[in-house]
C-alpha positions in Angstrom: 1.5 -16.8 -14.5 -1.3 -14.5 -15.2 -1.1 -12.5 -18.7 -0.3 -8.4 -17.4 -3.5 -7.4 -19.1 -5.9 -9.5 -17.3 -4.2 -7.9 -14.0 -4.5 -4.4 -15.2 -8.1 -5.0 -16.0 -9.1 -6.4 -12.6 -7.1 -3.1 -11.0 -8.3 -0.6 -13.1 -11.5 1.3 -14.7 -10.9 4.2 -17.6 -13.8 6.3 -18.1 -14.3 9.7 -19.4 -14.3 12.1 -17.1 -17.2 13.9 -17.7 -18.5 10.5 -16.3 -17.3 10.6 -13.0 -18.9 14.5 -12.7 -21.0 14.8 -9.4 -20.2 10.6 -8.7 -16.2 11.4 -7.1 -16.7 12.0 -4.1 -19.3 9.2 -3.5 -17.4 6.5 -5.1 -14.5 8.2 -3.0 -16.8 7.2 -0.1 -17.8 4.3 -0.9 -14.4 2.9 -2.1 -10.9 2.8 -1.2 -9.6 4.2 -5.2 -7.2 6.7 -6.7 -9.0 8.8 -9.3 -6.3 9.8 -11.8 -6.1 12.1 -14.2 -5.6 10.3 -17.8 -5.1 13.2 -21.0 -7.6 15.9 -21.3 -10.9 13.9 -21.4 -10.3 10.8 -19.4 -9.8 9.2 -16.0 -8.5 6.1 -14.6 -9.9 4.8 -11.3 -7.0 2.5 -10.0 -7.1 0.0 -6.6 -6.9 -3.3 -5.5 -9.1 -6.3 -7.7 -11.7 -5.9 -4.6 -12.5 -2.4 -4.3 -12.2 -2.1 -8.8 -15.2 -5.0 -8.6 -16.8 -2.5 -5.9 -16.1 0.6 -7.7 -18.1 -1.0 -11.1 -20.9 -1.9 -8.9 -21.7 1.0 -7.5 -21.4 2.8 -10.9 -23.2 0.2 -12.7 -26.3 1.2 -9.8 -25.6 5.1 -11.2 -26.2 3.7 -14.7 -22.5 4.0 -15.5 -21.4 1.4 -18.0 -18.5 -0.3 -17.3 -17.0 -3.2 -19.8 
């Protein structure tokens, strides 16, 4: 059975928001996501394993970096 954190990692991103400024509504374009606000200064991007490995791609090309 796969350990819970592996699974949130592969469904998840959490960024600080000020990252995601003028980048929402393309990534909301280019992927199917929920962006979520998480606390006053950050974000969590949350879908399926597919469109997370597509979401860090196309911030990784907006030199967002994603670990």
């Amino acid at each position: 059975m796969p350990d819970a954190s592996q699974l949130r990692d592969s469904t998840q991103i959490v960024l600080p928001r000020e990252t995601l400024v003028g980048l929402e509504a393309r990534l909301d374009d280019v992927c199917t996501v929920s962006v979520v606000a998480e606390g006053e200064d950050d974000c969590r991007i949350v879908g399926s394993p597919v469109e997370i490995k597509r979401a860090t791609e196309f911030l990784a090309r907006h030199g967002v970096n994603v670990r």
